[in-house]
C-alpha positions in Angstrom: 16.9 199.2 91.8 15.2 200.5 88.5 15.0 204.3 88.3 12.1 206.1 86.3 14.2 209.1 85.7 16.5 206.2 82.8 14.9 205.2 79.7 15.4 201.2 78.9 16.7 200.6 75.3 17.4 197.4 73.6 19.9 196.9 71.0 21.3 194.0 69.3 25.0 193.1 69.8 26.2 190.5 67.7 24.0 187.4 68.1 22.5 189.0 71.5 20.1 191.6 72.8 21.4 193.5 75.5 19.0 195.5 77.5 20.8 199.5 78.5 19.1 200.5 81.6 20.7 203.4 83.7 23.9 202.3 84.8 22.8 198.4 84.2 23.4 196.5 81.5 21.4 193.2 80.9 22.1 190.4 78.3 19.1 189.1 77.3 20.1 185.0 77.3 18.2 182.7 74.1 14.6 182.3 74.3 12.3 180.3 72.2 11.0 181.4 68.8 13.9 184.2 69.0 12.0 186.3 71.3 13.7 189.3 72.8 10.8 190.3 75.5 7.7 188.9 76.8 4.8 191.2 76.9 2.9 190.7 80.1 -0.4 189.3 79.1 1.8 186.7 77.9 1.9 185.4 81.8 -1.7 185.1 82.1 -2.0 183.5 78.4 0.1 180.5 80.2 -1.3 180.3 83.4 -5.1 180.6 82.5 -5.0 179.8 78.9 -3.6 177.1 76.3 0.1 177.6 76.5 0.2 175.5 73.9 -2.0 177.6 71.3 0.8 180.5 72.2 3.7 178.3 71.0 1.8 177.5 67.6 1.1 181.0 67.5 5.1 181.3 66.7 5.6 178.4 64.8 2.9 179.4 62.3 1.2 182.4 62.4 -2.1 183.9 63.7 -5.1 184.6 62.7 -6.2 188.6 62.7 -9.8 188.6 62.5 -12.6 191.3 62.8 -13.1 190.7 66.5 -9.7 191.7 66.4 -9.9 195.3 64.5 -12.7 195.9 65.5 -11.3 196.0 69.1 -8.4 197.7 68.6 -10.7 200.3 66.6 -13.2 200.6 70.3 -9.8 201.0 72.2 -8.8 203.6 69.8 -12.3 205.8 70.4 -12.5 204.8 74.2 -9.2 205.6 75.1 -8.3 208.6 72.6 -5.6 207.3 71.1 -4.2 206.3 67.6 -3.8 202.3 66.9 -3.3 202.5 63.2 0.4 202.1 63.7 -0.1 198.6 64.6 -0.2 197.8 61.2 -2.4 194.8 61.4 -4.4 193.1 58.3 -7.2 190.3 58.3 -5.8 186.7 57.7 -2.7 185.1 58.7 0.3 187.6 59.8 3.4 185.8 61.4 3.9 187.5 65.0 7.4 189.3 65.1 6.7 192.1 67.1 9.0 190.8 70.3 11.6 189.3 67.9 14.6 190.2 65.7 15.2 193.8 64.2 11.6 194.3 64.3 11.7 193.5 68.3 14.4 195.9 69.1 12.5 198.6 66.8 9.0 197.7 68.5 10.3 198.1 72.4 12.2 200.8 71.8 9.1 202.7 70.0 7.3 202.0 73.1 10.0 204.1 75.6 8.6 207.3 73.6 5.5 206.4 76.4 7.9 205.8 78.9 6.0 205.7 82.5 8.9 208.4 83.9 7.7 210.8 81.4 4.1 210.8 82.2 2.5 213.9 83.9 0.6 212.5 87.2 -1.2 215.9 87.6 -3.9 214.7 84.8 -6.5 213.1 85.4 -5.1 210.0 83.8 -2.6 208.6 81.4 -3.0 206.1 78.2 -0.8 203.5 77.3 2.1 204.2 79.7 4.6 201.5 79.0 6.4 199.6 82.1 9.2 197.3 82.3 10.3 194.9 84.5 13.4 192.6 84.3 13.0 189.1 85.7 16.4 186.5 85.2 17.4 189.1 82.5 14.4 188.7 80.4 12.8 191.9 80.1 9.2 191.8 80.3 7.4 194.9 78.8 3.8 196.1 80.4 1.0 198.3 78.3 -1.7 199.7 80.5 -4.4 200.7 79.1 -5.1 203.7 81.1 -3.8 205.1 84.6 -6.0 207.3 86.8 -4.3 210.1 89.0 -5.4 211.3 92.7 -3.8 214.0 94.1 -0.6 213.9 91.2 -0.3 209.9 91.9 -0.9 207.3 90.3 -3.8 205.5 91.9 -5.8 203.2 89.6 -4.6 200.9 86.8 -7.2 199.9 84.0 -7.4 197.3 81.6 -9.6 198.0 79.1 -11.7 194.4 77.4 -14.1 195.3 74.6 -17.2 192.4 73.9 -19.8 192.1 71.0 -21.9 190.0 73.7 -23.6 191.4 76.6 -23.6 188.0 78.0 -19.4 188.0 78.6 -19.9 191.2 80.4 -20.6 189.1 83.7 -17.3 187.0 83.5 -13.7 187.9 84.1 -11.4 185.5 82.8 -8.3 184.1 84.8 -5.8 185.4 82.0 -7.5 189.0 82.5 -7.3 189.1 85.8 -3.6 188.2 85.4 -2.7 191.2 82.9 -4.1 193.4 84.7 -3.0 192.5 88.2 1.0 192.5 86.3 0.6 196.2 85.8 0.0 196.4 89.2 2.9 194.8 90.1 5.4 196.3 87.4 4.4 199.6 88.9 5.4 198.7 92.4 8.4 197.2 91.1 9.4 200.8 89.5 8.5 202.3 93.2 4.7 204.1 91.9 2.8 202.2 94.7 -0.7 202.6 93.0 -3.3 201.5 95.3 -6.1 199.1 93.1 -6.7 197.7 89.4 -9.5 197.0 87.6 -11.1 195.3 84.3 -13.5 197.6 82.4 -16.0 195.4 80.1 -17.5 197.2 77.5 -19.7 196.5 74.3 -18.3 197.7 70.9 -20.1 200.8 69.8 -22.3 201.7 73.4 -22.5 206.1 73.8 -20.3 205.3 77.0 -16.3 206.8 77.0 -13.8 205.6 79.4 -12.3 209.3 79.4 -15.3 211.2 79.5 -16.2 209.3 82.8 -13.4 209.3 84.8 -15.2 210.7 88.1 -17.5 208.0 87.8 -14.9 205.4 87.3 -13.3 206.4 90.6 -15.9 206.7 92.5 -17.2 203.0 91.9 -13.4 202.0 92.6 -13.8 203.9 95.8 -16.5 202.4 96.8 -14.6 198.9 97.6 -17.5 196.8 95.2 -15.7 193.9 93.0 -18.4 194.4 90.3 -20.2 197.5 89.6 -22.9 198.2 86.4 -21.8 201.4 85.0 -24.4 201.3 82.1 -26.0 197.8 80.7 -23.3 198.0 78.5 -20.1 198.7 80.5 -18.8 196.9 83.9 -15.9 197.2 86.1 -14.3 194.1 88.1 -12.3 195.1 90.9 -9.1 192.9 90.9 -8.2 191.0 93.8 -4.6 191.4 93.4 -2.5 188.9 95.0 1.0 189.2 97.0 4.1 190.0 94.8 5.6 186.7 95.4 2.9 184.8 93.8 2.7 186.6 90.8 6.3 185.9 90.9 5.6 182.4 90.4 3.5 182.9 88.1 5.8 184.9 86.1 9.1 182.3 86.8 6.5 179.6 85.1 6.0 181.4 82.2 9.9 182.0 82.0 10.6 178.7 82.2 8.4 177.8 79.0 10.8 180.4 77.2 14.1 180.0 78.6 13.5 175.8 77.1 13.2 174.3 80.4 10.2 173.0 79.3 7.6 172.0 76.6 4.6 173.9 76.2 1.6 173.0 78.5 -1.7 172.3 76.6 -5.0 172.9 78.2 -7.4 171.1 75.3 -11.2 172.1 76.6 -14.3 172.4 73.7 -14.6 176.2 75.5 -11.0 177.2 74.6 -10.0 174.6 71.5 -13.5 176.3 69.5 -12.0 179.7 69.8 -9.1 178.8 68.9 -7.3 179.5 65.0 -5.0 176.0 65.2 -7.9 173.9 65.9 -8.0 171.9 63.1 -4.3 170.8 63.0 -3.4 170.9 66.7 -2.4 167.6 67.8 -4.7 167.8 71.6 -7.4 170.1 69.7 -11.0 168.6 71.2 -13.3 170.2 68.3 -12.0 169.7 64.7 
């Protein structure tokens, strides 16, 4: 059983990771690209999105573009927190943050925010990280924000920032997903939080998550799966499913990175024209 009161740390030991948690020691087996971790939205990436766009995501690079900053730069202001560390630049950057030295540097970075160091007597927490360990693979969680009730924690947030008023209506599959594994990690460290939700925000509105807590929790109270905050900020309530299908879920995923299988593509003109490989990739439908 995973205690919060141990820190996981990841080292490399000859041509293995091993995984130090507590008294239990995990060796991370081979996964593809050299990965040492999955992070969670990885899960609902697979499952609701192009699996396939993912795998060439490793193979060649990515594509940082403004949407991209300019997101990270809302979560920074909405949340109160510093993102500058990420280190990100516009254009191609290979993705190495969950492999190699860089990996072991990046998880073990993320233990200073360890989740059995946070304070539940405030009125919430930012960017706790979780783990879970599933067939050794360690799989690490970053919640955006955690609200506390009564020195618990109660509601998990994922926090999605828009330049279109429009996408403020829909929640995608893969979102849903990410945030509904947060849930889940935290039962699986014993925390027992009771709901999670998606806040949808436009870039640059006068709203703050963190200067509207009361509000946030009283429309979570209130049982509604969509609520209008402002005409510029929503919440969807998730539906969070039983632990055993996300478990599924997750053991799908796994099985894409443990080799047991190729990479699924889900070729659509609504995903392909969003997507950076489009011009090369072999089941792209808009070129």
């Amino acid at each position: 059983m995973p205690r919060l009161d141990t820190v996981p740390c990841m080292e490399l030991v000859g041509e293995y990771a091993v995984l130090h948690w507590g008294n239990e020691e995990f060796t991370i087996p081979r996964l593809k690209h050299g990965v040492l971790f999955l992070m969670s939205g990885y899960v609902g990436s697979q499952i609701h999105g192009c699996e396939y766009r993912i795998h060439l995501d490793y193979l060649r690079g990515r594509i940082v573009n403004e949407g991209v900053i300019n997101g990270l730069q809302e979560h920074s202001r909405q949340l109160g927190v510093n993102e500058d560390g990420l280190g990100l630049e516009l254009g191609w950057n290979p993705i190495i943050v969950n492999r190699g030295e860089e990996g072991v540097y990046f998880f073990n970075s993320k233990m200073k925010n360890w989740i059995g160091y946070a304070d539940f007597s405030k009125p919430f927490i930012q960017e706790a990280s979780l783990v879970m360990v599933r067939r050794n693979v360690p799989i690490l969680g970053l919640p955006d924000l955690i609200i506390n009730l009564d020195n618990k924690p109660t509601y998990i947030i994922e926090l999605k920032t828009t330049n279109n008023l429009t996408n403020l209506k829909f929640m995608r599959g893969r979102e849903a997903l990410q945030a509904e594994s947060y849930f889940h990690m935290m039962n699986y460290l014993g925390l027992n939080p009771r709901g999670a939700a998606i806040i949808k925000i436009v870039r640059g509105s006068e709203f703050r998550i963190i200067d509207n807590i009361d509000l946030i929790i009283r429309s979570l109270d209130g049982g509604e799966d969509f609520v209008r905050l402002t005409k510029y900020v929503v919440i969807h309530r998730i539906n969070v499913r039983g632990f055993n299908d996300f478990l599924k879920d997750v053991d799908y995923s796994l099985d894409y990175w443990l080799g047991l299988r190729n990479p699924r593509p889900s070729p659509s003109r609504g995903l392909c024209s969003g997507c950076e490989h489009r011009r090369y990739c072999p089941y792209s439908v808009v070129r």
